[in-house]
C-alpha positions in Angstrom: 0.0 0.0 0.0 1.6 3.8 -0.3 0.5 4.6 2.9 0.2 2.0 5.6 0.1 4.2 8.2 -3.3 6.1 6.5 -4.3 2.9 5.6 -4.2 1.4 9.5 -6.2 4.0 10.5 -8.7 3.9 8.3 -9.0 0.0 9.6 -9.5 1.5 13.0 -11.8 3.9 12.1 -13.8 0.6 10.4 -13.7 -1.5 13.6 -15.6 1.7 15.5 -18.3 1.7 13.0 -18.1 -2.1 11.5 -22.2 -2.6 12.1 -22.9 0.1 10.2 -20.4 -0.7 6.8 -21.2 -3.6 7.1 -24.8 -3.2 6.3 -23.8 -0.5 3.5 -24.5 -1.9 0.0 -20.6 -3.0 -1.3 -20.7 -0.7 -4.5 -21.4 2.5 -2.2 -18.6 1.1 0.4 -15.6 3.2 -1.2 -17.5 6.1 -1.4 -18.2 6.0 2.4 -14.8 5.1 3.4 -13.2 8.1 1.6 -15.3 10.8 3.2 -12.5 12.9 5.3 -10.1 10.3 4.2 -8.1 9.8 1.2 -5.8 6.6 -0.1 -5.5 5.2 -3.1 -8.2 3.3 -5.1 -6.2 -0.5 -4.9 -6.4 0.3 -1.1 -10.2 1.1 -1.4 -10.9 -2.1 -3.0 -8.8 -4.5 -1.2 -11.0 -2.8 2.1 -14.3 -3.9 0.4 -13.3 -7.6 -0.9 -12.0 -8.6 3.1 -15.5 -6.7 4.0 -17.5 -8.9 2.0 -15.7 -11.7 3.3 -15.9 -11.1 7.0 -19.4 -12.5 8.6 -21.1 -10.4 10.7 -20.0 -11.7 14.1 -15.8 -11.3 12.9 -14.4 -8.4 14.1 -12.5 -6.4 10.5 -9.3 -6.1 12.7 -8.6 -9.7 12.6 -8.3 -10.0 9.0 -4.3 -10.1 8.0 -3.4 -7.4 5.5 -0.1 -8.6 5.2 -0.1 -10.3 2.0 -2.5 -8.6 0.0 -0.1 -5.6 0.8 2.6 -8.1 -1.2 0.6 -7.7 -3.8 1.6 -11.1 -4.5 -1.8 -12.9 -7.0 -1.0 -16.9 -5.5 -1.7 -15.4 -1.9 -4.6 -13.0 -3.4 -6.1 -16.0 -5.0 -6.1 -18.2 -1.8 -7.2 -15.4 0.1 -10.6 -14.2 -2.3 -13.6 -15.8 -2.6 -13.7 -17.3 -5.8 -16.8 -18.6 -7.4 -17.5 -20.6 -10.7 -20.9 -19.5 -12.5 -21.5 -23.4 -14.0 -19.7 -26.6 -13.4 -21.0 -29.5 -14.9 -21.7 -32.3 -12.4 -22.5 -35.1 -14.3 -20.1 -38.5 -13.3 -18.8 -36.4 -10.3 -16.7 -39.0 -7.9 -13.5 -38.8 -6.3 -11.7 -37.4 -9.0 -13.9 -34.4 -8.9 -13.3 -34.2 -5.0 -9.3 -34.0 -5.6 -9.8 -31.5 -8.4 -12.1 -29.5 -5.8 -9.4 -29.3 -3.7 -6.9 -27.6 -6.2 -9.5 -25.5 -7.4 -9.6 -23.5 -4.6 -13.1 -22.7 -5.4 -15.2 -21.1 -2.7 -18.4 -22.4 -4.7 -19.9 -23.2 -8.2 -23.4 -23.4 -9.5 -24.0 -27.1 -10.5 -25.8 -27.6 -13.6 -28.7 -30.7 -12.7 -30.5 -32.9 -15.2 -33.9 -31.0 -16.5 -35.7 -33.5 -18.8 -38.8 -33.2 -16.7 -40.2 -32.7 -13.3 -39.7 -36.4 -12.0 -36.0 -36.4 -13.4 -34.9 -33.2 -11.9 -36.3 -33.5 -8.4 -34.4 -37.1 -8.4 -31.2 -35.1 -9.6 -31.6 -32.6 -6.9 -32.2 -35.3 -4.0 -29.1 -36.8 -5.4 -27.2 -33.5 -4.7 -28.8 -33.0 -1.2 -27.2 -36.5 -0.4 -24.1 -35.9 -1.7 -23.7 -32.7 0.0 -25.1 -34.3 3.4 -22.7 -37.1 3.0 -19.8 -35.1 2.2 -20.0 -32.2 5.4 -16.4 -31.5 5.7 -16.2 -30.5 1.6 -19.9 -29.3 0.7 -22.8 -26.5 2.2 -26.0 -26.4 0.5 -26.2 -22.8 -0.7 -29.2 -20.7 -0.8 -27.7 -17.3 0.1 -24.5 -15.1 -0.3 -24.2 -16.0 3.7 -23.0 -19.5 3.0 -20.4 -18.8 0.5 -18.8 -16.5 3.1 -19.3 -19.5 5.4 -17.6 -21.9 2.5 -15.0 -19.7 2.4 -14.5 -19.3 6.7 -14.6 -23.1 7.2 -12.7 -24.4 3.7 -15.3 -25.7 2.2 -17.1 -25.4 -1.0 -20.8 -24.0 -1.8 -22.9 -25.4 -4.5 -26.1 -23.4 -5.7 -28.5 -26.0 -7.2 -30.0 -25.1 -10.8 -30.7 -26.7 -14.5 -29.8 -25.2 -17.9 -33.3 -25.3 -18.9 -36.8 -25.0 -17.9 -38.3 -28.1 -19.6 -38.8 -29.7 -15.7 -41.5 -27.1 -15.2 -43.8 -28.7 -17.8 -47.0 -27.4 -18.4 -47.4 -25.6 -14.6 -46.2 -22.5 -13.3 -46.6 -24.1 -9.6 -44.1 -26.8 -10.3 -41.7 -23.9 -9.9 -42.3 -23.6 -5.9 -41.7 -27.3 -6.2 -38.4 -27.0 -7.4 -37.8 -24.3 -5.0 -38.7 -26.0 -1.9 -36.4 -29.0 -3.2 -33.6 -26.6 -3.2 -33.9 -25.1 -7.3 -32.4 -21.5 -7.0 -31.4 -20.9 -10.3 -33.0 -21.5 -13.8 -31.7 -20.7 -17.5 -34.9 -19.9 -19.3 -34.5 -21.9 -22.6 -31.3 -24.0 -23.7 -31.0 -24.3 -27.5 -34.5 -25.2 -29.1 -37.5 -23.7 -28.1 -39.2 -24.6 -24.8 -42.9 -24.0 -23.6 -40.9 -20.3 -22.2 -39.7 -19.1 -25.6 -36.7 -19.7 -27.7 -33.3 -20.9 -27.9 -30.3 -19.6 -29.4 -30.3 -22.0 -32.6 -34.2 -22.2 -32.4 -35.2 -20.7 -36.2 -37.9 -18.7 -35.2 -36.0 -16.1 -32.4 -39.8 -15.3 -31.3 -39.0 -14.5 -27.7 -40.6 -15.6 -24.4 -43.9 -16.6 -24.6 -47.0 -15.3 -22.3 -46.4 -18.7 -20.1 -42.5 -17.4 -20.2 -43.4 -14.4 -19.2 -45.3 -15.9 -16.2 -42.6 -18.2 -15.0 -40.4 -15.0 -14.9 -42.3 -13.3 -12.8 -43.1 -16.6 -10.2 -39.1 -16.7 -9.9 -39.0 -13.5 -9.2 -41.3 -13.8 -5.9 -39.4 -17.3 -4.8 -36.1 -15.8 -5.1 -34.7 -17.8 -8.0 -32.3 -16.4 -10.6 -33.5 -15.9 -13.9 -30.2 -16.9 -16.3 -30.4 -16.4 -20.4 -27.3 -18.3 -21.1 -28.4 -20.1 -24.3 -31.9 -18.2 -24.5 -32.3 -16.4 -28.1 -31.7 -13.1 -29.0 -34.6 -11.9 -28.6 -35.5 -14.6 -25.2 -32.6 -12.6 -24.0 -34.1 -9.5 -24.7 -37.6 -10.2 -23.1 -35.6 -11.5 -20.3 -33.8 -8.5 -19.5 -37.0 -6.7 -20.1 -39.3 -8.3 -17.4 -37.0 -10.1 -14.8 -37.7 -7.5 -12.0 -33.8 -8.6 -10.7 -31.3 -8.5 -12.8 -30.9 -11.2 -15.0 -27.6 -13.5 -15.5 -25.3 -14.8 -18.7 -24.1 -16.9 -16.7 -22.0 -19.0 -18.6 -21.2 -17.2 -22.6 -19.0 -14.9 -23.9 -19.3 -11.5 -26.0 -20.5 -11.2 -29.7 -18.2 -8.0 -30.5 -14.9 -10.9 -30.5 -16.5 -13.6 -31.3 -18.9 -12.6 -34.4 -22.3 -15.1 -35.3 -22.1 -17.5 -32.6 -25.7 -18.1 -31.6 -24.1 -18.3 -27.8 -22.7 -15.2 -27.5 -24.2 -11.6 -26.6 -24.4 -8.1 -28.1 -22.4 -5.2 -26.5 -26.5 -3.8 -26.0 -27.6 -6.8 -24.0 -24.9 -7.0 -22.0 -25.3 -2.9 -21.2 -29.0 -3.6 -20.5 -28.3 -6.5 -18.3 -25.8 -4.7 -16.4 -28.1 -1.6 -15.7 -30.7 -4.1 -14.1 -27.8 -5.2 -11.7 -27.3 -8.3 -13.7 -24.4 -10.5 -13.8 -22.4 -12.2 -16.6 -19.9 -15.2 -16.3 -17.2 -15.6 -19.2 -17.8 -19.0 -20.1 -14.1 -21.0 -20.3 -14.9 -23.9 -23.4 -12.0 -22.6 -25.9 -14.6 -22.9 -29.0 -16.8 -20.7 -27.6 -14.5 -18.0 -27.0 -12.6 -18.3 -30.3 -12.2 -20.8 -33.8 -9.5 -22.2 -32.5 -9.0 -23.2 -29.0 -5.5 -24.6 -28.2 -4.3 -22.2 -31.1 -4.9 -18.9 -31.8 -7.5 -19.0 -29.4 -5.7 -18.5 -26.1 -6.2 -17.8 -22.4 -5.1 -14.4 -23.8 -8.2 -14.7 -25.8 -10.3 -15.3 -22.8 -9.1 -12.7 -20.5 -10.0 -10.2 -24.2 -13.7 -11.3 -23.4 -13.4 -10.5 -19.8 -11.7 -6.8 -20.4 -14.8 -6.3 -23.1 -16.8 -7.5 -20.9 -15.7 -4.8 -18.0 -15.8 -2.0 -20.8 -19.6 -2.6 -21.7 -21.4 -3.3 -18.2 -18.9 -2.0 -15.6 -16.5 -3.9 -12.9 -18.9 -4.9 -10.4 -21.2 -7.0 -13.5 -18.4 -9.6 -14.8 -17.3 -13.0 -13.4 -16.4 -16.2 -14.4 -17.8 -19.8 -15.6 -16.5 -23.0 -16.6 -19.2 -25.1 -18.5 -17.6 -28.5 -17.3 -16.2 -30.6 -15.3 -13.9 -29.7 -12.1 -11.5 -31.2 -13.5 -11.6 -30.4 -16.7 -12.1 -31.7 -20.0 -9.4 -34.1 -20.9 -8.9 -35.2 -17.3 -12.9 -36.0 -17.2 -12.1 -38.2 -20.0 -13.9 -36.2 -22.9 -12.2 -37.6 -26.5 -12.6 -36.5 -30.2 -14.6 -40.0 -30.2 -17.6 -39.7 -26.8 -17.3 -35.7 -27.2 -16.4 -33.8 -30.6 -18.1 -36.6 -32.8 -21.5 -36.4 -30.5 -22.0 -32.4 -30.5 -21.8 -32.5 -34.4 -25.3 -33.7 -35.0 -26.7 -32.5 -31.4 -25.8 -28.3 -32.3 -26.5 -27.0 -35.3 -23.6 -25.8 -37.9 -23.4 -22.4 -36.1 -22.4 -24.0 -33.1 -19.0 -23.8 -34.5 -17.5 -26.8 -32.4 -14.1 -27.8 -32.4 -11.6 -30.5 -30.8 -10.2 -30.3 -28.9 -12.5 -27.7 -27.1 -10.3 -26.5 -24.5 -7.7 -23.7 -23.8 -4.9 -25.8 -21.8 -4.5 -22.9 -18.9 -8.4 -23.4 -18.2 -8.4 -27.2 -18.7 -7.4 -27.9 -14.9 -8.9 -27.2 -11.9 -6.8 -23.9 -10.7 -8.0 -22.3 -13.8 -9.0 -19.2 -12.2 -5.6 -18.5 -10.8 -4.0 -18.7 -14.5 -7.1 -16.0 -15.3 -6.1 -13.6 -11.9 -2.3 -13.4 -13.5 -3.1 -12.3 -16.9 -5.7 -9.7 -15.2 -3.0 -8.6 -13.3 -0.2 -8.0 -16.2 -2.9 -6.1 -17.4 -3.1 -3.6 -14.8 -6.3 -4.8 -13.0 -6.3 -3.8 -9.5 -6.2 -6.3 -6.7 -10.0 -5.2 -5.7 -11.1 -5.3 -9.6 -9.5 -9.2 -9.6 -11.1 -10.0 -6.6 -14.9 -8.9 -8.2 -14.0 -10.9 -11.1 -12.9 -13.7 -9.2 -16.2 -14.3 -7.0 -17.5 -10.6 -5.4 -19.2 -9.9 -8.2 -21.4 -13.0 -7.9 -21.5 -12.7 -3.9 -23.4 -9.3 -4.5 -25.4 -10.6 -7.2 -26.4 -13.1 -4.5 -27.2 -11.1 -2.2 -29.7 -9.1 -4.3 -31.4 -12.0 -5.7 -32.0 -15.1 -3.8 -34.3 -15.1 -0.4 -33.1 -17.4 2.0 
């Protein structure tokens, strides 16, 4: 820091008033601090991430500055919250377990089988078990509280959801069913069109639908996050558009660097979604970011969609997403044979896939680390990396779901 000694007293002044900052909405934190004090903006930010972090009972004055003074990113990344907007769950063993423990992941939202109502209240029970039979790895996460507790007792959150609303069938109510059985997040449509509206491949791009339109507004009251990941253009649109919260990408990339992919989304959706308070997670498969993943397409490439990402809706409305396994692609056993050959006649042409899929650097469970040293050559502050690596989605939390 350039001035420790301004900087320690501005910790003391935050002990004195802690109940009150800490009830302060994060994004108006800095401005609060600063009034009759002044240090620099790194300092500011670093302040609010070990805020966020600290649960209400924890006084601010324990929390070590030490390293995050360093400045060194391998002690910033085991000290942040860092939280994965979709892992893939499907075949998850020991394997995944070890790769959880590299990850240093603080949680992930797990995307859960959605055929139909039967199939996904099964997949959700299975979940519940797993998390009750693993206590010492896994919390059962329905609020921003319980990733800070992840993070406090070194375990792992997990926010159940599905990557499409076909399990909702023909009745809005089945929704509170899925809530009750633990359902907090929802992406609207996945590729074809749904009883909500339409995909992103879907020919028609006709939007949600009047029944869509409904389920919005049900997940609104519950407290369940409204995600347009592979909805349509204009699905994402009408999403936006009625979604009292903000809505989420929570797993794509940006249409301004990676041009006619049905997956990605405009520089004016991501704006709009922003504005609501919305959330978007750059999604890591290599042949989503760019033609040629393992090649041109780098991690460099990734970290492009991330800075254009920050430059259209703001610091505070960009994180990060995987879209499979732990622990990877390759290590999960995905081939050109089970994997590439498959997806050819599953997604249309304009899916664009490729093998292998991957960028190496994100192919392995501490991929977020590789993602908070390229931010860093970059010239992102300590406080902006942190946002990126998990805050961003702790605040979005916070906002949306109702314990």
């Amino acid at each position: 820091m350039k001035n420790p000694q301004v900087f320690q007293c501005v910790l003391k002044k935050l002990a004195i008033k802690k109940q009150i900052i800490l009830e302060v909405n994060r994004r108006n934190l800095v401005k609060i601090l600063s009034l009759g004090t002044v240090f620099t903006r790194q300092s500011a930010n670093a302040l609010s991430s070990i805020l966020e972090a600290v649960p209400s009972n924890q006084s601010t004055t324990n929390t070590p500055l030490s390293d995050l003074q360093k400045n060194n990113i391998d002690t910033l990344y085991k000290k942040a919250i860092v939280i994965d907007g979709l892992i893939i769950p499907k075949g998850w063993n020991n394997e995944s377990f070890e790769a959880l423990d590299k990850s240093g992941y603080t949680g992930f939202n797990t995307s859960l089988s959605s055929t139909n109502l039967k199939i996904a209240l099964k997949s959700l029970e299975e979940w519940q078990k797993r998390v009750n039979d693993n206590p010492n790895k896994l919390i059962y996460a329905t609020s921003a509280d319980d990733f800070i507790r992840a993070k406090k007792e070194n375990k792992t959150a997990v926010l159940f959801g599905f990557q499409n609303a076909t399990m909702i069938e023909k009745s809005i109510d089945n929704i509170n069913l899925l809530y009750d059985a633990g359902t907090r997040w929802i992406q609207l449509t996945y590729n074809q069109r749904n009883l909500l509206g339409d995909g992103c491949t879907e020919r028609t791009n006709a939007g949600l639908s009047d029944f869509g339109i409904e389920a919005v507004n049900r997940m609104n009251e519950l407290g369940i996050i409204v995600d347009l990941s592979h909805c349509g253009r204009q699905t994402t649109n009408d999403g936006i558009k009625f979604s009292k919260y903000g809505a989420t990408f929570n797993h794509s990339m940006c249409e301004a660097l990676y041009k006619n992919h049905p997956r990605s989304k405009t520089d004016k959706q991501i704006k709009a979604m922003a504005n609501k308070g919305g959330i978007m997670g750059i999604i890591c498969l290599g042949y989503m970011i760019g033609p040629d993943p393992g090649g041109k397409t780098t991690l460099e490439t990734y970290v492009n969609h991330i800075d254009h990402a920050v430059k259209m809706a703001g610091i505070d409305h960009v994180a990060l997403a995987a879209d499979f396994a732990i622990q990877g692609l390759e290590a999960s056993g995905a081939t050109r044979e089970n994997w590439f050959v498959p997806r050819l006649t599953m997604f249309k042409p304009s899916y664009q896939v490729r093998w292998p899929p991957w960028i190496p650097e994100l192919d392995k469970p501490n991929r977020y680390l590789s993602v908070a040293k390229v931010l860093d050559k970059r010239g992102y502050t300590t406080g902006d990396i942190e946002k990126i690596l998990g805050l961003n989605w702790l605040r979005y939390f916070r906002e949306t779901l109702k314990p």
